[in-house]
N, C-alpha and C positions, 0 to 999 in steps of 0.2 A: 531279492534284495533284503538283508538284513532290517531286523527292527531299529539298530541304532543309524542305518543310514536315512533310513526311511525318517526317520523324525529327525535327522542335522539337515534333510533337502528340504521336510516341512514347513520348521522355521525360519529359512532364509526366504520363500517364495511365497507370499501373500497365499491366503486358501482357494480365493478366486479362481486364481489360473493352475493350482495345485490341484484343482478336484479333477474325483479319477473319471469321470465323462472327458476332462481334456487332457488324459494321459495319452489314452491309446488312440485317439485323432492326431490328424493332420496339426502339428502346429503352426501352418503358416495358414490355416485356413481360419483357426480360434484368433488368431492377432488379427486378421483382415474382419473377422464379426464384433472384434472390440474395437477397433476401428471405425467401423461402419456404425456401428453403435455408440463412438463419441458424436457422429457427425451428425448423426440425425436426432440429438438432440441440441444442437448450437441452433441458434434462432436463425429464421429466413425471411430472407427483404430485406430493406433499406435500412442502414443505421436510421436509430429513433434520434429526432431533435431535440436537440439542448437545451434544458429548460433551469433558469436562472431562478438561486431563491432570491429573497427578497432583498438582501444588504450587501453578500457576495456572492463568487462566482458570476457576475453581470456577462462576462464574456467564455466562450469555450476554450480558450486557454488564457485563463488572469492567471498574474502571478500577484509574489510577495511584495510588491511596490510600497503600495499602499503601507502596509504595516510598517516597511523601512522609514519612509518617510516619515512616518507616527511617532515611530520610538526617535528620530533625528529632531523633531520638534519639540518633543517632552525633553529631550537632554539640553537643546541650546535654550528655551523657556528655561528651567531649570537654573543652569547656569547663568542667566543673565542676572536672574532674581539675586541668586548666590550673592555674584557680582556688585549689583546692585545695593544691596543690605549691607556686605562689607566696605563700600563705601562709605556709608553713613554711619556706619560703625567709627572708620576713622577722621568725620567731620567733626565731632567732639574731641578729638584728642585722645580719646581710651587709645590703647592697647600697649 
């Protein structure tokens, strides 16, 4: 294999799976040991429990409720005040 093929297959394929130990091997036997070697390091046993901090996430699946309702509060507050002041604006007579 030429030197310029050799370095266009380099670059496209990670070094990992390019080095020359997993040239001239079996490649379905290197993809079964990278395999095997994702797997035994994912953790084993029972999902761990869900553990809540202190203001949010109370539940294992909370959503955005809360903050919806927040911001719908602070707008109609907002707004009534608005409302309100321009009222009194037009009990005098201005505008």
């Amino acid at each position: 294999m030429s030197f310029i093929a050799r370095r266009s297959l380099s670059t496209l394929i990670p070094p990992k799976i390019a080095s020359a130990a997993n040239i001239g091997s079996n490649p379905n036997a290197v993809k079964m040991a990278n395999v095997v070697a994702l797997y035994q390091k994912l953790p084993k046993g029972d999902k761990q429990p869900f553990k809540a901090t202190k203001y949010f996430d109370k539940d294992s699946n909370a959503s955005s409720k809360f903050f919806v309702y927040l911001a719908t509060g602070i707008i109609t507050f907002g707004y009534t005040c608005e409302w309100y002041f321009h009222l009194r604006h037009h009990k005098h007579g201005d505008h």
